[in-house]
C-alpha positions as CSV (number, residue, x, y, z in Angstrom):
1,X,-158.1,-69.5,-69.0
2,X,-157.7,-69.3,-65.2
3,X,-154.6,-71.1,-63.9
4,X,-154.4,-74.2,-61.5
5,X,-155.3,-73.9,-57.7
6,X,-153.6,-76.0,-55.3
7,X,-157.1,-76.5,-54.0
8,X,-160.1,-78.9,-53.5
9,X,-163.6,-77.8,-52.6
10,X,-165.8,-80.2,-50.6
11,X,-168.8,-82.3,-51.7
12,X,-170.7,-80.4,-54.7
13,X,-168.9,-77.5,-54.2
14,X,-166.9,-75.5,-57.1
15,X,-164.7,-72.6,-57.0
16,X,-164.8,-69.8,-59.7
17,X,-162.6,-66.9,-60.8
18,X,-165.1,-64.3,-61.3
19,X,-164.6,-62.1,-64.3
20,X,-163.6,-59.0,-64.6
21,X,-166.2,-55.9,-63.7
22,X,-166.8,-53.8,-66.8
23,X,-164.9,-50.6,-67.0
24,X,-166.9,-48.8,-69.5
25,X,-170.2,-48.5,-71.0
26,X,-171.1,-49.8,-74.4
27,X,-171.5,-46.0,-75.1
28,X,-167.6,-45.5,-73.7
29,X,-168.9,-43.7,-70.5
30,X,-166.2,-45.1,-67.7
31,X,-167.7,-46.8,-64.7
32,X,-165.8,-45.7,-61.5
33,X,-165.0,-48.6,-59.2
34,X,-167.3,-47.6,-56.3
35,X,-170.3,-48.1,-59.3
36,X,-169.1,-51.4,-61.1
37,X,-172.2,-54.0,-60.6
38,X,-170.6,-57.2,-58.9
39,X,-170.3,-60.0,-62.2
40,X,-172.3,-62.9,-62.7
41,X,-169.9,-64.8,-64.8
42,X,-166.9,-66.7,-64.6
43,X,-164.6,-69.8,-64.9
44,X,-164.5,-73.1,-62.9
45,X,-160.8,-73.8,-61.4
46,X,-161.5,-76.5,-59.3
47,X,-164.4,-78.8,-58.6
48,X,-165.3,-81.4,-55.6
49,X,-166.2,-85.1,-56.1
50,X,-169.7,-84.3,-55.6
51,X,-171.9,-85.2,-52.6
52,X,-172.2,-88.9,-53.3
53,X,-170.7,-91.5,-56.0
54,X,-174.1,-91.7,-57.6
55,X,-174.3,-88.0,-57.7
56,X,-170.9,-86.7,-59.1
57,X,-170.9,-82.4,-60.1
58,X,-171.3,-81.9,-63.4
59,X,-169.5,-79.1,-63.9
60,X,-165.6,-79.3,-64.9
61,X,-162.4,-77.0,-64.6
62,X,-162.4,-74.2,-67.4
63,X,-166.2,-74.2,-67.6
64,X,-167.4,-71.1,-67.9
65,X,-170.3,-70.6,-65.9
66,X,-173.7,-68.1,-64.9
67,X,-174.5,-67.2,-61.5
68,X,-176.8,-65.3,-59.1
69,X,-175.7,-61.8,-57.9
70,X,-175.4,-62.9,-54.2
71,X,-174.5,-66.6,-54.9
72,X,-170.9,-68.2,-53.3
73,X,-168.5,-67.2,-50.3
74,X,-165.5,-64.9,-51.4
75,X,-162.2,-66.5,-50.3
76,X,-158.9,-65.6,-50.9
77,X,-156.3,-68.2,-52.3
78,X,-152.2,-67.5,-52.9
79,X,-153.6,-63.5,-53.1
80,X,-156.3,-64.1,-55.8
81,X,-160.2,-63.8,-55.1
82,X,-162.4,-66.6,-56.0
83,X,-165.6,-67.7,-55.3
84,X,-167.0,-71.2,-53.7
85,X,-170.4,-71.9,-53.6
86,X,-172.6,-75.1,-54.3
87,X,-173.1,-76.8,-58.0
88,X,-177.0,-75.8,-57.7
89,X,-175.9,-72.2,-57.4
90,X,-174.7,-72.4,-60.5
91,X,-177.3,-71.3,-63.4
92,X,-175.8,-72.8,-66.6
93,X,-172.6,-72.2,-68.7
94,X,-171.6,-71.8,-72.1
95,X,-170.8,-74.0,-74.7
């Protein structure tokens, strides 16, 4: 589970720790790090108040969530990479 960030995104914003890239192949080939595909999965840390009080985000902290390849800004927060980007951005999450 990701830890708590001293941080609040704006409006329907969210920001997720990404997951890690895979280092091997299902076949145990390794992946060098210039090759590793970006991931398209990770975990909510902190969510805004959504863009009005009739439309609050949906998603909350320790969801762990599906998004598109070039979806979200990359920041960098206390040395750790996350990503911010919009609720709709968002594709689903698991249950």
């Amino acid at each position: 589970m990701a830890k708590k960030v001293n941080f609040v995104p704006q409006g329907d914003r969210v920001l997720v720790e990404a997951a890690e890239a895979e280092s091997k192949t299902s076949g145990g080939i390794i992946i060098p790090d210039t090759a590793k595909e970006k991931p398209q999965k990770g975990v909510v840390v902190a969510v805004g108040p959504g863009k009005k009080k009739d439309e609050p985000v949906t998603l909350k902290v320790g969801d762990k969530v599906l998004y598109g390849k070039y979806s979200g800004t990359e920041i960098g927060i206390d040395g750790k990479e996350y990503l911010i980007m919009r609720q709709d951005d968002v594709l689903g999450y698991f249950e």
